[in-house]
C-alpha positions as CSV (number, residue, x, y, z in Angstrom):
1,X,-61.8,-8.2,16.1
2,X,-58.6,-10.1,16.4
3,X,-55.0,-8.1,15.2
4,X,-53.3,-9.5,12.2
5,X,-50.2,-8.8,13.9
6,X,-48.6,-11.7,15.1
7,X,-45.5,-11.4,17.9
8,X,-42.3,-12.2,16.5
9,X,-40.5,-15.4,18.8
10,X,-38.1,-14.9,20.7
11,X,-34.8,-16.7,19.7
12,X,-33.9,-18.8,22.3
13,X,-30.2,-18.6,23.6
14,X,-28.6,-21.9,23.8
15,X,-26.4,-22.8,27.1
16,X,-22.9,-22.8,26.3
17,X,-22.3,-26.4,28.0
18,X,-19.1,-28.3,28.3
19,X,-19.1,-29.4,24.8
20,X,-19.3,-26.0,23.6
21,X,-17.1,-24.3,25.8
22,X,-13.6,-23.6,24.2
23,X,-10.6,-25.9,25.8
24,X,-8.8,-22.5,26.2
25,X,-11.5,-21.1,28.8
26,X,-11.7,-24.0,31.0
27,X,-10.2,-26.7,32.9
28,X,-11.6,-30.5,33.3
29,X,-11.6,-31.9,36.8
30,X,-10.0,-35.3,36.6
31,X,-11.6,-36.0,39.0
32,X,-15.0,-34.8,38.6
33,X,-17.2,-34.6,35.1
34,X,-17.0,-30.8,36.3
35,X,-14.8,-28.0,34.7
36,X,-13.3,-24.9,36.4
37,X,-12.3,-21.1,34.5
38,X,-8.5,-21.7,33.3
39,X,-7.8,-17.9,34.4
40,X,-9.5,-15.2,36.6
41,X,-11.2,-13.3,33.4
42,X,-13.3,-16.3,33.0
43,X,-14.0,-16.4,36.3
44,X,-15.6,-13.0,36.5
45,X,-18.0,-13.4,33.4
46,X,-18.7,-17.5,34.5
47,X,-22.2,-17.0,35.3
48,X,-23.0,-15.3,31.9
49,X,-21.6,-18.9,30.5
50,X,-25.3,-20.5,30.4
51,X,-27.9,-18.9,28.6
52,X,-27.4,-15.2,29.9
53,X,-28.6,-12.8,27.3
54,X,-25.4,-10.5,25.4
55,X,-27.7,-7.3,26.3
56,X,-27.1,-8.0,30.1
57,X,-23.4,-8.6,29.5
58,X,-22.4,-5.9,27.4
59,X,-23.7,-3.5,29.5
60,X,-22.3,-4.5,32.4
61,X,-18.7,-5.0,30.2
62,X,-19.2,-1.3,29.4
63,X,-19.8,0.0,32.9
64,X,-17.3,-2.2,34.3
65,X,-14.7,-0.3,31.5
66,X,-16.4,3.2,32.0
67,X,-15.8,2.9,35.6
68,X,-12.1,2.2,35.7
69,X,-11.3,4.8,32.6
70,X,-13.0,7.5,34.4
71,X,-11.3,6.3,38.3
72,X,-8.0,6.8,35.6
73,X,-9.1,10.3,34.5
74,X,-8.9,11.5,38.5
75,X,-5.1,11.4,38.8
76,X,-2.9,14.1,36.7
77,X,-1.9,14.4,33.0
78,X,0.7,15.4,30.7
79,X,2.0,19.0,31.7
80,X,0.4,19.4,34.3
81,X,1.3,23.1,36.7
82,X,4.4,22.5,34.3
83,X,5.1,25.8,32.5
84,X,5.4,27.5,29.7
85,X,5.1,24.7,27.6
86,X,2.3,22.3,29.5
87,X,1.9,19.2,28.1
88,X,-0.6,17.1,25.8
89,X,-3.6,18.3,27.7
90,X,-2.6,21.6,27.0
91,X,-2.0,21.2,23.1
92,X,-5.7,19.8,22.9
93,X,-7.2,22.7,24.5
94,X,-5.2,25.1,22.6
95,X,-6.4,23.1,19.3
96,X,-9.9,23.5,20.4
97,X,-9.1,27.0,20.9
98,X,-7.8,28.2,17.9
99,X,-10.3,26.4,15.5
100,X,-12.8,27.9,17.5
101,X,-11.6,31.3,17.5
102,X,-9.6,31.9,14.8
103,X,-10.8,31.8,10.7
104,X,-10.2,28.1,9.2
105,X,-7.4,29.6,7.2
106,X,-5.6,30.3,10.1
107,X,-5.8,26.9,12.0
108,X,-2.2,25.2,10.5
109,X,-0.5,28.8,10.3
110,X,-1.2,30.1,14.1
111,X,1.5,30.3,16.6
112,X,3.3,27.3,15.6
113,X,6.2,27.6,18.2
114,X,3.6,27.2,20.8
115,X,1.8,23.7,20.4
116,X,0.7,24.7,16.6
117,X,-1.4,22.1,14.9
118,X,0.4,19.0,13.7
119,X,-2.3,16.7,12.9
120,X,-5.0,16.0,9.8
121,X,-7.8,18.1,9.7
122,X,-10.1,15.2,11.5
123,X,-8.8,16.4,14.1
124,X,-9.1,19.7,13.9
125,X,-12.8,19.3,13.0
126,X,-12.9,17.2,16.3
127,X,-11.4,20.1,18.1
128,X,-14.0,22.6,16.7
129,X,-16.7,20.4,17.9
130,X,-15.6,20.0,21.3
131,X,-14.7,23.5,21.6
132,X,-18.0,24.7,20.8
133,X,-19.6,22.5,23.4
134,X,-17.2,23.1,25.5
135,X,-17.4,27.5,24.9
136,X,-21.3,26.9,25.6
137,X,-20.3,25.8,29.0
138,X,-17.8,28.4,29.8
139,X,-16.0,30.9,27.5
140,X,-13.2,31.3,29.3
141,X,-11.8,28.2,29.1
142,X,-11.1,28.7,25.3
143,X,-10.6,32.4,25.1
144,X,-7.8,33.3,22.5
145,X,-4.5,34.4,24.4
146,X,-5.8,34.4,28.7
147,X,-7.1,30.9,28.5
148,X,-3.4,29.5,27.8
149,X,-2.5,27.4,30.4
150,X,-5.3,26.8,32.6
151,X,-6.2,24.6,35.1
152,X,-9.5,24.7,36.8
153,X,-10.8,21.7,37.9
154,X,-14.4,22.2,35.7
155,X,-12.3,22.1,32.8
156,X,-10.2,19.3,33.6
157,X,-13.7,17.2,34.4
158,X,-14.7,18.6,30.8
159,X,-11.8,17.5,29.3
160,X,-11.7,14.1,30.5
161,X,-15.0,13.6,29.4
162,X,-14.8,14.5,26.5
163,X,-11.8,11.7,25.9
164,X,-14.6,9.2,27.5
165,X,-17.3,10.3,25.2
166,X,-15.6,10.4,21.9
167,X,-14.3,6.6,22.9
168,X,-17.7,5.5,23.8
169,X,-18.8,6.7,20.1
170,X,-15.9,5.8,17.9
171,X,-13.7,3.0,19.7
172,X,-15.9,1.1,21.8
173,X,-19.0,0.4,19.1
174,X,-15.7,-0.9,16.9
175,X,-14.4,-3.1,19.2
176,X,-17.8,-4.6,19.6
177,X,-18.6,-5.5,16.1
178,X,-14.8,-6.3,14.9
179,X,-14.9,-8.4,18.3
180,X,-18.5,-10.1,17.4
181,X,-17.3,-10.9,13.9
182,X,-14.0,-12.2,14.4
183,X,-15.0,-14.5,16.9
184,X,-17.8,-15.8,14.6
185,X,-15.7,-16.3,11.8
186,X,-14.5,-19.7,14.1
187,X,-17.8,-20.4,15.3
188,X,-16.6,-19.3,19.5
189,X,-19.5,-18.8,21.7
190,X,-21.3,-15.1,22.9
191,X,-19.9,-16.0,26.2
192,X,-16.0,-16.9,24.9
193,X,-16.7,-13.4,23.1
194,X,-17.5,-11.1,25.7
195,X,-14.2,-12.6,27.2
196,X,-12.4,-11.7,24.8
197,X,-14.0,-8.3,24.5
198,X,-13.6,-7.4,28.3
199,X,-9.6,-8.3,27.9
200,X,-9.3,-6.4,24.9
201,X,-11.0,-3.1,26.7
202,X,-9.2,-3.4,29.5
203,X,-5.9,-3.4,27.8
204,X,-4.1,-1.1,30.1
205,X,-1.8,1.1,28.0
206,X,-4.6,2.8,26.0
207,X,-6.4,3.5,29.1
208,X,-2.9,5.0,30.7
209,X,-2.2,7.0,27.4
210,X,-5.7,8.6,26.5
211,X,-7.3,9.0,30.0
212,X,-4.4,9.6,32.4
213,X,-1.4,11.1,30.4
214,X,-4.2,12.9,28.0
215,X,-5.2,12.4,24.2
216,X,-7.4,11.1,21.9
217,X,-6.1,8.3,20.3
218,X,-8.9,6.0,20.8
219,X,-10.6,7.7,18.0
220,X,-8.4,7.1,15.2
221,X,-8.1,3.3,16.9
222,X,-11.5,2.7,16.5
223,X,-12.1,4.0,12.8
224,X,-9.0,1.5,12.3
225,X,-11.2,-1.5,13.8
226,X,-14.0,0.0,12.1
227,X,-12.2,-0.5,8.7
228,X,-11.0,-4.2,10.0
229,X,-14.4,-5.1,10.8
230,X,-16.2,-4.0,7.8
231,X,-13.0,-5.7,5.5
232,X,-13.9,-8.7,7.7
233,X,-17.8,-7.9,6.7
234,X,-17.0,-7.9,2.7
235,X,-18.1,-4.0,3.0
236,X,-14.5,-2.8,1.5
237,X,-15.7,0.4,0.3
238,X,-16.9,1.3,4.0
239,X,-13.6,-0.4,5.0
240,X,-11.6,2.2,2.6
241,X,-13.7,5.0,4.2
242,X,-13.5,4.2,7.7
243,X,-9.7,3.7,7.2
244,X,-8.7,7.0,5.4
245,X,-10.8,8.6,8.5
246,X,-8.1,6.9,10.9
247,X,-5.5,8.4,8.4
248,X,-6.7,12.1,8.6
249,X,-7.5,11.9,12.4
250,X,-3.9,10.8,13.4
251,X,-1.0,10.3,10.7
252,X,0.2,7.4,13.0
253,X,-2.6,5.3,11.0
254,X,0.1,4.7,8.1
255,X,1.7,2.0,10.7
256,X,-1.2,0.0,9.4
257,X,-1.5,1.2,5.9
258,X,0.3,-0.9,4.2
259,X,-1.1,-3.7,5.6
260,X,-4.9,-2.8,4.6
261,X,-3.7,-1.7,1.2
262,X,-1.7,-5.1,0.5
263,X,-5.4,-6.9,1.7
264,X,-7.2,-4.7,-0.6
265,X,-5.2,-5.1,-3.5
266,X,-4.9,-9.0,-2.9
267,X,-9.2,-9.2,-3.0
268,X,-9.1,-7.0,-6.3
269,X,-6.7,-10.0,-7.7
270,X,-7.4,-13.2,-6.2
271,X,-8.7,-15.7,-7.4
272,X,-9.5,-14.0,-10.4
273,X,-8.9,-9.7,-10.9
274,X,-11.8,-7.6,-10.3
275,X,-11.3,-4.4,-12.3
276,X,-14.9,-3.0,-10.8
277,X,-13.9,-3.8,-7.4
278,X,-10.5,-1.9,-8.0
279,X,-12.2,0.8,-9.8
280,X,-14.4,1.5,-6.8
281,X,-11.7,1.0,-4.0
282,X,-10.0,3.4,-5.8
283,X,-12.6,6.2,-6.2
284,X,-14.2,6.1,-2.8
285,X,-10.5,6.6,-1.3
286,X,-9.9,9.4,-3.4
287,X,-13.4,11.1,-3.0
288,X,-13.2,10.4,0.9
289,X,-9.6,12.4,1.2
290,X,-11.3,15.0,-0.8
291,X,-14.3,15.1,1.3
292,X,-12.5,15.3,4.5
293,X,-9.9,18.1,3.0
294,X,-12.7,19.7,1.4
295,X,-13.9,22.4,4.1
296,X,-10.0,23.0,5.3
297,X,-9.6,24.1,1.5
298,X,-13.1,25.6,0.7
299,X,-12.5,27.7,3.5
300,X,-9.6,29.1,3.4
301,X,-10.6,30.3,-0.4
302,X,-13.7,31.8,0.4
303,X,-11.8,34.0,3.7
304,X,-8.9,34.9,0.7
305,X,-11.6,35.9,-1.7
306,X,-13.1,37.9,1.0
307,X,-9.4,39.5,1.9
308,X,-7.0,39.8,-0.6
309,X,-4.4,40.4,1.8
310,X,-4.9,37.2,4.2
311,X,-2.0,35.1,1.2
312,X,0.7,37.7,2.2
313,X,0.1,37.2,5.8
314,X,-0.1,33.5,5.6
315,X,4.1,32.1,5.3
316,X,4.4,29.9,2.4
317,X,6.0,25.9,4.1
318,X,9.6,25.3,2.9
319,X,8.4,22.7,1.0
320,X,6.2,24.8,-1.1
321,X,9.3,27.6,-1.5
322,X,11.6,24.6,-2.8
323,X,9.1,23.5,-5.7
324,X,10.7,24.0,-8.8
325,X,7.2,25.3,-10.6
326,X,6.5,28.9,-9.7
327,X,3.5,29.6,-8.3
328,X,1.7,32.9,-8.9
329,X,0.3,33.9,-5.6
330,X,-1.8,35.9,-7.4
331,X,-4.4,33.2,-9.0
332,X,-7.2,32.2,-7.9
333,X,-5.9,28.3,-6.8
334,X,-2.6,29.5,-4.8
335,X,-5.2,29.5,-1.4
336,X,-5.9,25.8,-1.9
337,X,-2.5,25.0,-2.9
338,X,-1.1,27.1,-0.1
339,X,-3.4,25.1,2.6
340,X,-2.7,22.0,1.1
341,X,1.4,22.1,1.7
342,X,0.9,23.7,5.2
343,X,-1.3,20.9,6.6
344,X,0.7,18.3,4.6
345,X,4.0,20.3,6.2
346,X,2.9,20.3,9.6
347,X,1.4,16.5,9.5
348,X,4.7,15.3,8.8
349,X,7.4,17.2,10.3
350,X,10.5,15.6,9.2
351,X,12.7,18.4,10.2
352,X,12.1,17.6,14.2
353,X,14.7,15.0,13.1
354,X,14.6,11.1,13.3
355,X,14.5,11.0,17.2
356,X,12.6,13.1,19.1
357,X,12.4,11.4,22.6
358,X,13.9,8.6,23.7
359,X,11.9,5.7,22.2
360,X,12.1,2.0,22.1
361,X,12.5,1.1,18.4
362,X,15.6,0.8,16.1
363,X,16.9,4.0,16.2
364,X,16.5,4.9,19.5
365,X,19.1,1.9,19.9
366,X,21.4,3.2,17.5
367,X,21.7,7.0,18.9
368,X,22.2,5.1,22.2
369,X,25.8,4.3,20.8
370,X,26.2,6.4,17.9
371,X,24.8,9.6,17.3
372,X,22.4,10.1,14.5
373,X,22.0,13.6,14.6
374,X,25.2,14.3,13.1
375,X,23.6,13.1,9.7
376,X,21.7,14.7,7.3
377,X,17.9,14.6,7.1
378,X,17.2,14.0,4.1
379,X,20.0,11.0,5.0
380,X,18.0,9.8,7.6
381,X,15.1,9.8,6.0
382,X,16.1,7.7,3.3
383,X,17.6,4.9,5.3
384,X,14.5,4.7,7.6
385,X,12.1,4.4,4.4
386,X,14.5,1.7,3.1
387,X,14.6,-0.1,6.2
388,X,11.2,0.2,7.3
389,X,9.8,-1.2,3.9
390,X,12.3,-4.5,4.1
391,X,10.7,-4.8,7.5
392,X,7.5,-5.3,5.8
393,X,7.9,-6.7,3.2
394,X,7.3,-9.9,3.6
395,X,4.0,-9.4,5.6
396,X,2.3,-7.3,2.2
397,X,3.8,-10.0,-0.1
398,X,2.0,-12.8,2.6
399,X,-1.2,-10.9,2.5
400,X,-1.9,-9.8,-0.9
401,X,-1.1,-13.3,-2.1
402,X,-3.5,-15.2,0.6
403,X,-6.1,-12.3,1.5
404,X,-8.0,-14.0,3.5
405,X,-9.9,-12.4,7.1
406,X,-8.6,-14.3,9.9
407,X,-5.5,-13.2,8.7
408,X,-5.7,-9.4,8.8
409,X,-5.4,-9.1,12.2
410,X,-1.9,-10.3,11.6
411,X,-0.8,-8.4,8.9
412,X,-1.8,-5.1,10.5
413,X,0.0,-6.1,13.7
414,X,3.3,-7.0,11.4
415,X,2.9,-3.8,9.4
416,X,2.7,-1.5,12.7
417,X,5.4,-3.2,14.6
418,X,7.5,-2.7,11.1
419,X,6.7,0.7,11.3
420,X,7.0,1.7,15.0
421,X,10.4,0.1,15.1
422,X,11.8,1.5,12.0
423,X,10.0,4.9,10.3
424,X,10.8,8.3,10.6
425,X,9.9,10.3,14.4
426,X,8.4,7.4,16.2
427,X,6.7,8.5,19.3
428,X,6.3,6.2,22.4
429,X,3.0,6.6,22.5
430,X,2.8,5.5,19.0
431,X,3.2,1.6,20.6
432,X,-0.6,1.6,21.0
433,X,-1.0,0.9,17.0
434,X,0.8,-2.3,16.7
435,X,-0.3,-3.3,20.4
436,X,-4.3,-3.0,19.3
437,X,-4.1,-5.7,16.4
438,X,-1.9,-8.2,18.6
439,X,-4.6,-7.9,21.2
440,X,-7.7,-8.5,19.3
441,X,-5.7,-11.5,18.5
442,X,-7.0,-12.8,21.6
443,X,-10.3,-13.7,19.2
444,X,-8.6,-15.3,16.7
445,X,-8.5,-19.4,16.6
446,X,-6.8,-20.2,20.1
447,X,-6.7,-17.0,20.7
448,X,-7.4,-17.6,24.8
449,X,-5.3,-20.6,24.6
450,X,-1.6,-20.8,25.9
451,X,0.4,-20.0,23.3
452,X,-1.3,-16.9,22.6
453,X,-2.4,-15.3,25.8
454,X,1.7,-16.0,26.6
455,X,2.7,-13.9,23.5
456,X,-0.3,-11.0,23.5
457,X,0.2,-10.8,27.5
458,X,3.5,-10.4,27.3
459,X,3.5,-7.9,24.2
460,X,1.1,-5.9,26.3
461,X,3.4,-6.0,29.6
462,X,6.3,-4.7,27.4
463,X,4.9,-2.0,25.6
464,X,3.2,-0.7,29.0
465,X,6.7,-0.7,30.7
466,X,8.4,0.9,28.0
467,X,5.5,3.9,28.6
468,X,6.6,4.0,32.0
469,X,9.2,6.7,32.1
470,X,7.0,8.8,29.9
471,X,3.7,8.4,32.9
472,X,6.3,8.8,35.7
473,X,7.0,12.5,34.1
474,X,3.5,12.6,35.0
475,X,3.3,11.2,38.5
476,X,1.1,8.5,36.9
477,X,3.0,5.5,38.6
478,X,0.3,4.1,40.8
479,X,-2.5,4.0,38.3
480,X,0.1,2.3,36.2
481,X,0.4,-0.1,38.7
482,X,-3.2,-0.2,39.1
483,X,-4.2,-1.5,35.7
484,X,-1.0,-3.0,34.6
485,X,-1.4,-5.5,37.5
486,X,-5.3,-6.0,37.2
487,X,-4.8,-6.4,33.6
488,X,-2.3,-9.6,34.2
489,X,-4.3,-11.1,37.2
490,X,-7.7,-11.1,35.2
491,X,-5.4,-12.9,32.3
492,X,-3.7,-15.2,34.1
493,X,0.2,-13.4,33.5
494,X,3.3,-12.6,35.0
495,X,3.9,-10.9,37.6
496,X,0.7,-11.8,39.4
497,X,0.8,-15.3,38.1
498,X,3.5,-17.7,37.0
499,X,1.3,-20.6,35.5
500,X,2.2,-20.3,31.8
501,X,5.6,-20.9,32.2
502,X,5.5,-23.7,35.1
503,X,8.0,-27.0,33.9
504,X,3.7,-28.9,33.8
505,X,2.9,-26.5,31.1
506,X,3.6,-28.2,28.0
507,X,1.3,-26.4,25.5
508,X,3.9,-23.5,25.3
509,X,7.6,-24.1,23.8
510,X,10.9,-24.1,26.2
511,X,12.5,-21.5,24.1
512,X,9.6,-19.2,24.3
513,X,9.6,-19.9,28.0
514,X,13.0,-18.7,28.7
515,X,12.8,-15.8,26.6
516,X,9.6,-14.3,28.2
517,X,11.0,-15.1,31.4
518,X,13.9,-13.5,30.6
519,X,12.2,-10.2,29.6
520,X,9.6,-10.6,32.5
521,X,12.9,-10.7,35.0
522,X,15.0,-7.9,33.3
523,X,11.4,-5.6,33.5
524,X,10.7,-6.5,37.7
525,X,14.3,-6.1,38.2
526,X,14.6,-2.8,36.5
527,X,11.7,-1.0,38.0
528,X,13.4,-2.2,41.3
529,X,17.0,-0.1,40.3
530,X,14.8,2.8,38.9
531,X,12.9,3.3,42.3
532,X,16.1,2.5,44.9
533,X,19.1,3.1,42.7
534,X,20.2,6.6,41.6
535,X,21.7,6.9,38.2
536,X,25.7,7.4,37.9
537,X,26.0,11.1,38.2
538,X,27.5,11.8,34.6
539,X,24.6,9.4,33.0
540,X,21.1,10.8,34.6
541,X,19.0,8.8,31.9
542,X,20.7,5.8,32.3
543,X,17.4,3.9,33.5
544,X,15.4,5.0,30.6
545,X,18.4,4.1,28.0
546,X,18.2,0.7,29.5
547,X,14.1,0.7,29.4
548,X,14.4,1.6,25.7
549,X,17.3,-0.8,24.7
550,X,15.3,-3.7,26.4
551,X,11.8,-2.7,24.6
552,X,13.1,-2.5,21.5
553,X,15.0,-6.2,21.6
554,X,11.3,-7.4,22.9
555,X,9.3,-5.1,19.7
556,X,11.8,-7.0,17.2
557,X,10.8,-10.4,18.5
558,X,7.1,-9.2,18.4
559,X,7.8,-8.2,14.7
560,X,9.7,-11.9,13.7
561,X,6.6,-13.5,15.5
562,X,3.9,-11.7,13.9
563,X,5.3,-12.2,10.8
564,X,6.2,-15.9,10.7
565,X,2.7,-16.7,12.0
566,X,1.2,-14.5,9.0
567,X,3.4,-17.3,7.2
568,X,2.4,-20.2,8.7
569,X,-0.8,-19.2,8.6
570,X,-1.4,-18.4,5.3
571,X,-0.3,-22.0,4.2
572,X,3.1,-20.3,2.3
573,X,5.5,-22.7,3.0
574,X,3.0,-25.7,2.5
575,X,2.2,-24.5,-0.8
576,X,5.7,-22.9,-2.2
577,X,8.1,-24.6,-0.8
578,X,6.8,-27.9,0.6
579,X,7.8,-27.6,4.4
580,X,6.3,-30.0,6.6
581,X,4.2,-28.3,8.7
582,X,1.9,-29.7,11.1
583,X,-0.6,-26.8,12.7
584,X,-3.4,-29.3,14.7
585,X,-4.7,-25.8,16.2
586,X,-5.7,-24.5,12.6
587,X,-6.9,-27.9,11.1
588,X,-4.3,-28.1,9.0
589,X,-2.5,-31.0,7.2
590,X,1.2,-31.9,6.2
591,X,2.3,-31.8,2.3
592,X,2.8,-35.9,2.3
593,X,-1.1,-36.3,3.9
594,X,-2.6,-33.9,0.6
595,X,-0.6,-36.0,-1.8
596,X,-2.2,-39.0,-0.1
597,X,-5.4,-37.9,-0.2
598,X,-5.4,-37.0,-3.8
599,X,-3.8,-40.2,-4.8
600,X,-7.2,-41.8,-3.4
601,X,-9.5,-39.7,-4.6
């Protein structure tokens, strides 16, 4: 007797043939009816340009991407046989150590002097998970007290895996399907899209920062493509979800908050308000906060209901002594409310000051020539909340009014470089959030194209060389050097390769030209006086002054051009203010052509 079951056919994979092939990927042979790959990227993935099945590329994308992450992971990290102190690798140990070993209720009140914790609970639950695995393995490695400040090599492989695995489970399935619907949204072939995705993995500062210097970052990064992918999706309520995970893994997510809010509101209103759309944006951000605060506080009330004494031993935050409601610590909700200000105290430690390193943003310019720390906090903290919301300003206006997909990636990279150059205790590391929206520009419309491989390749080169003097604390020049330069060659950018800016090259502006030259030039020359030139003696950081007043000149022009895109983009000035405004890229037409048409019609 025959089986009912019939196979299901195979879709067949159309070859991506010249027709098809994006002008941005390829070059036509005068010549010849032949083409040739416009830049060494294309080159590598050119046999996977016919009818080569996704499942064969990806893969070998991912191992590709594995490989040089974990070769990264070999050389040293932050802290490293640097006592007492340590470095980065040494706070995430200790966090896996105290959430394994000490009662929840202790976790944001334990030791604070010595790397206490200073992020949202996510990743604190992320410590406890990897320091359970990792206490299964050996105990000693996160034994309260003797285990601070180890080295062994077993734990060092453990820990670099576990930076590997959490990436390959959070950031790397969200750069997939952000990548894979962004590129679809302008109708760009698998093969153009695994391009795209193989530049965006290989970005080289992310790589530097998580798997050489040491930290997890990739994990909040990828919940914040998870949200962008599943806004892109129409799935807003995952999108609110996945995004107040970023939030409450790694404060730094708030670069791109305002951004996703502005979007979210602008859906809710346009073209016509949604009140059960707001309604439910609304409630699944509040219940997801609560879910993710929910076992911090749970805990720590069911441990003070099992010991009445554990609220006198736990220090009250200033900022819960200067409320002007008096608390009894006697009730039954002081526990929560005591948890509560801690974590929110520690998550956002305004009394480190403005500055707390050398970094390449506004301020860091300004207490290059006049000091800010003869100011007041609360001062400071006023003026950078003032400026950094004028900053974006004009980017939430943009995108609440036109929320449309292909321009999130725009606002979000707006928002961050607002925030990175102008809010309150900006790390250096905290560049990765406004680089990871510019780069999955690259999928955007023309995205591989001149004008934006110019201005995402040389975003990338200049937040990478302002990381430098941080990795060279680390003795992490050469894998810097490694993947900064394989990252340009396989791209086609300076200083490997010149072509973008040759006199022939007519697709990019002569203004633009000159001023990425003129970065480009000021970069190669400085890393030439900071390895043969000694500092003057009375100025020892002289070098990295320079390194910060030339990144943050190059973050303000990535700001002005992120924004006036958004604006451009969005059809603004067509439609308020009737600028003529010819974009052939994005299809568009001028003002005079629409009142043309209509006339006819």
């Amino acid at each position: 007797m025959l089986s009912p079951h019939r196979p299901r056919k195979k879709k067949k994979v159309a070859a991506t043939t010249p027709s098809t092939v994006s002008q941005s990927l390829v070059i036509n042979d005068p010549n010849t009816t032949e083409i040739a790959p416009t830049f060494p990227l294309v080159s590598f993935l050119w046999p996977a340009r016919k009818s080569t099945s996704q499942w064969i590329v990806l893969p070998l994308i991912l191992m590709v991407v594995g490989l040089f992450r974990w070769a990264t992971g070999t050389w040293g990290y932050s802290g490293y046989q640097n006592p007492p102190m340590y470095g980065d690798f040494e706070a995430q140990r200790h966090w896996m150590e105290i959430t394994t070993q000490l009662p929840i209720s202790k976790w944001y009140f334990f030791d604070l002097k010595y790397w206490g914790l200073d992020y949202p609970p996510v990743t604190a639950y992320h410590s406890w998970v990897l320091g359970k695995i990792g206490s299964w393995i050996q105990p000693r490695w996160f034994t309260l007290g003797s285990s601070r400040g180890i080295e062994e090599q077993s734990l060092k492989v453990y820990m670099r895996a576990t930076v590997l695995v959490s990436e390959y489970i959070f950031y790397i399935p969200a750069a997939i399907l952000f990548n894979r619907k962004i590129t679809k949204l302008r109708g760009a072939s698998a093969w153009e899209s695994s391009v795209v995705l193989a530049a965006v993995l290989l970005q080289p500062a992310t790589i530097l920062i998580d798997h050489a210097h040491f930290q997890y970052n990739t994990v909040m990064l990828g919940l914040v493509l998870a949200s962008m992918s599943s806004a892109l999706a129409n799935r807003y309520l995952w999108s609110c979800v996945f995004f107040v995970g970023a939030l409450c893994f790694k404060q730094m997510a708030l670069y791109c908050a305002p951004a996703m809010f502005a979007y979210l509101i602008g859906i809710c209103l346009i073209p016509r308000p949604n009140i059960v759309r707001f309604v439910s944006i609304s409630l699944v951000t509040i219940v997801s906060f609560a879910a993710i605060f929910a076992p911090l506080l749970l805990g720590s009330l069911y441990e003070s209901s099992k010991n009445s004494k554990l609220v006198e031993i736990l220090e009250p935050p200033p900022t819960l002594r200067s409320l002007p409601l008096r608390i009894d610590t006697n009730s039954w909700y002081y526990p929560l409310v005591l948890q509560l200000a801690q974590s929110i105290y520690r998550v956002f430690p305004f009394a480190r000051g403005i500055l707390e390193d050398k970094v390449a943003n506004f301020w860091g310019c300004v207490h290059t020539i006049h000091k800010l720390n003869a100011y007041p906090i609360p001062v400071l903290q006023r003026i950078s909340m003032l400026a950094t919301f004028i900053s974006i300003l004009p980017t939430c206006m943009t995108i609440s009014l036109f929320p449309r997909k292909e321009l999130l990636p725009w606002a979000m990279a707006s928002s961050a470089w607002g925030f990175f150059l102008f809010s309150f205790q900006v790390h250096e590391k905290s560049v990765l959030l406004p680089l990871l929206p510019m780069t999955v520009l690259l999928g955007t419309e023309g995205g591989l194209g001149t004008e934006m491989r110019a201005w995402v390749g040389w975003a990338n080169v200049l937040g990478v060389w302002t990381l430098f003097p941080l990795l060279k604390r680390d003795e992490l020049r050469v894998p810097y050097a490694v993947l900064t330069l394989l990252w340009t060659y396989l791209l086609g950018l300076p200083p490997v390769s010149w072509s973008l800016y040759t006199p022939r090259q007519t697709e990019l502006a002569a203004p633009t030209k000159l001023l990425h030259l003129a970065f480009y030039l000021a970069m190669l020359v400085w890393h030439v006086l900071d390895a043969f030139v000694a500092p003057p003696a009375g100025k020892p950081d002289l070098w990295v002054v320079i390194n910060t007043l030339i990144g943050a000149a190059g973050f303000g022009v990535c700001l002005l051009w992120c924004s006036w895109q958004l604006i451009l983009r969005s059809g603004l000035m067509e439609d308020y203010f009737g600028v003529r405004i010819r974009l052939e890229k994005l299809g568009k037409v001028d003002v005079k052509e629409k009142k043309a048409l209509k006339k006819s019609q």
